[in-house]
Each structure stands twice: as C-alpha cells, then as structure tokens.
C-alpha positions in Angstrom: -65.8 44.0 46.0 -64.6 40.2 45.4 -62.6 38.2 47.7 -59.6 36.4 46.4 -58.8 33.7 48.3 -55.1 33.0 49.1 -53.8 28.8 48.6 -50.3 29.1 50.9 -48.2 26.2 49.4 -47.4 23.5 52.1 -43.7 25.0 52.0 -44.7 28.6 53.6 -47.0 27.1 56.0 -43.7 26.8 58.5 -42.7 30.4 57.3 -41.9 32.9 59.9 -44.1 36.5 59.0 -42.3 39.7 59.2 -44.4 43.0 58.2 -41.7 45.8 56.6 -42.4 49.3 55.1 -41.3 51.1 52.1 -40.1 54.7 52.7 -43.5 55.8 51.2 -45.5 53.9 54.0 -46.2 50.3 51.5 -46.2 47.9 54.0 -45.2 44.1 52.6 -45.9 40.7 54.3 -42.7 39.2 54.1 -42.8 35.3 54.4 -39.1 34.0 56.4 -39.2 30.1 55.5 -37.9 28.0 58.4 -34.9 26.5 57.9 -34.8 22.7 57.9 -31.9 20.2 57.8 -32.8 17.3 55.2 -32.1 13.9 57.1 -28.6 12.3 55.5 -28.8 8.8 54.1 -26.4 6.5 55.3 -23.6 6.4 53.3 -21.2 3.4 53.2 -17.7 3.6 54.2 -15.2 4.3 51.2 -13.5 1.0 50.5 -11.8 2.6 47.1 -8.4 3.4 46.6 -6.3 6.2 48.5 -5.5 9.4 46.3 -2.2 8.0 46.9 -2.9 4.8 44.8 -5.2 6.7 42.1 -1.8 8.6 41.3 0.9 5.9 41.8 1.3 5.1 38.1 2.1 8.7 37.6 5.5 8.0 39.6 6.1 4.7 38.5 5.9 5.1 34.9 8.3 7.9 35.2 6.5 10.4 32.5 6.6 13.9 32.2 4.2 16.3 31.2 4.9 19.6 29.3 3.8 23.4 29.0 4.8 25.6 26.2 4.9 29.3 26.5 6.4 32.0 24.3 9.8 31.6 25.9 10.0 29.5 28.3 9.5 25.4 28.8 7.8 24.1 31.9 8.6 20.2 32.4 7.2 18.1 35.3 8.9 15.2 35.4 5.6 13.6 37.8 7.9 12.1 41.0 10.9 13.5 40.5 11.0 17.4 39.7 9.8 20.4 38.1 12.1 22.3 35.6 11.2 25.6 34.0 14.4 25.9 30.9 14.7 27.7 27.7 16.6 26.1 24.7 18.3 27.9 22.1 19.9 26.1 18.8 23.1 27.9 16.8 23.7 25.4 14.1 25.4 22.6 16.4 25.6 24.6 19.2 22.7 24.7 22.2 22.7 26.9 24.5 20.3 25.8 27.7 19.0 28.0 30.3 17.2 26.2 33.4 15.6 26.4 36.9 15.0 23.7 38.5 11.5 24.6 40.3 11.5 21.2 42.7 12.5 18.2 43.6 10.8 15.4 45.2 12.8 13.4 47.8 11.7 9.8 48.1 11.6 10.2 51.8 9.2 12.4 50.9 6.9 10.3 49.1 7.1 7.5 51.6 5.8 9.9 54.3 2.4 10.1 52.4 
C-alpha cells in the first residue's frame, strides 16, 4: 500500500477540525478556517467636497430632468419640485392634467 503524503497550505494550518458523518456512516474531516480581521491602513481624513456641494449646481442652474411614459410626464425641476402631468393638444386648444409630487422649501435646503 503507498502513502500519500498530505501538503496543508499555510492558510488551513490555523483551521479549526471538526469530524461529521454521512447518514451512511462516511465520516469527513471538515477543516473550519479561523477567522482573522486584516489590519486597516490608515486612511486620511476626507478633505473633498460635501454631497451637498457635489450637487449645488443642480439647484443653481435651475434644470430639469424628464421621464416619458406611455401617458404620463414626470418632470423634476432639481430644487424646486417634482410634477407628474399629462398634455393633450385639440388644434389650439391644450388641455393639462397635473400633480404636483413635491416641493422644496428653501428653508429646507438651508437646513442641510
């Protein structure tokens, strides 16, 4: 009969051995690796801008962004509202249907 010798990697060597059985009586070495918190590096404070900042020229240029569905137009007017409307044209006539989904109020925006 030939022996086979067994390398354990450097990673299992720290592994935690638990023995379990199959229903037909196999037994299997199971090998439980410890757990090990990696070390963090150092990480510099963030000196970049707020979130705030990143999206201040969304209010101030006062744009709006737009989603098309079948029926219904969804307008975010970015710093001032959201409006959900639905626009129907009769020759010269238009006939506008329209929720107003939110407002912001400047007091609002200052608290942030």
């Amino acid at each position: 009969m030939q022996q086979h010798s067994h390398r354990l990697k450097k990673d299992t060597l720290d592994a935690e051995t638990l023995v379990v059985s199959s229903e037909n009586n196999e037994k299997y070495k199971c090998l439980l690796p410890q757990f090990q918190e990696k070390e963090k590096d150092t990480i510099d404070a963030y000196s970049g801008p707020s979130p705030l900042q990143l999206l201040q020229p969304l209010f101030t240029q006062l744009s709006c962004s737009y989603r098309l569905e079948s029926y219904w137009t969804y307008e975010v007017c970015h710093g001032r509202y959201v409006r959900q409307y639905h626009e129907e044209r009769e020759g010269k006539k238009v006939k506008l249907q329209e929720y107003y989904l939110g407002r912001l109020d400047n007091t609002q925006f200052g608290k942030l």
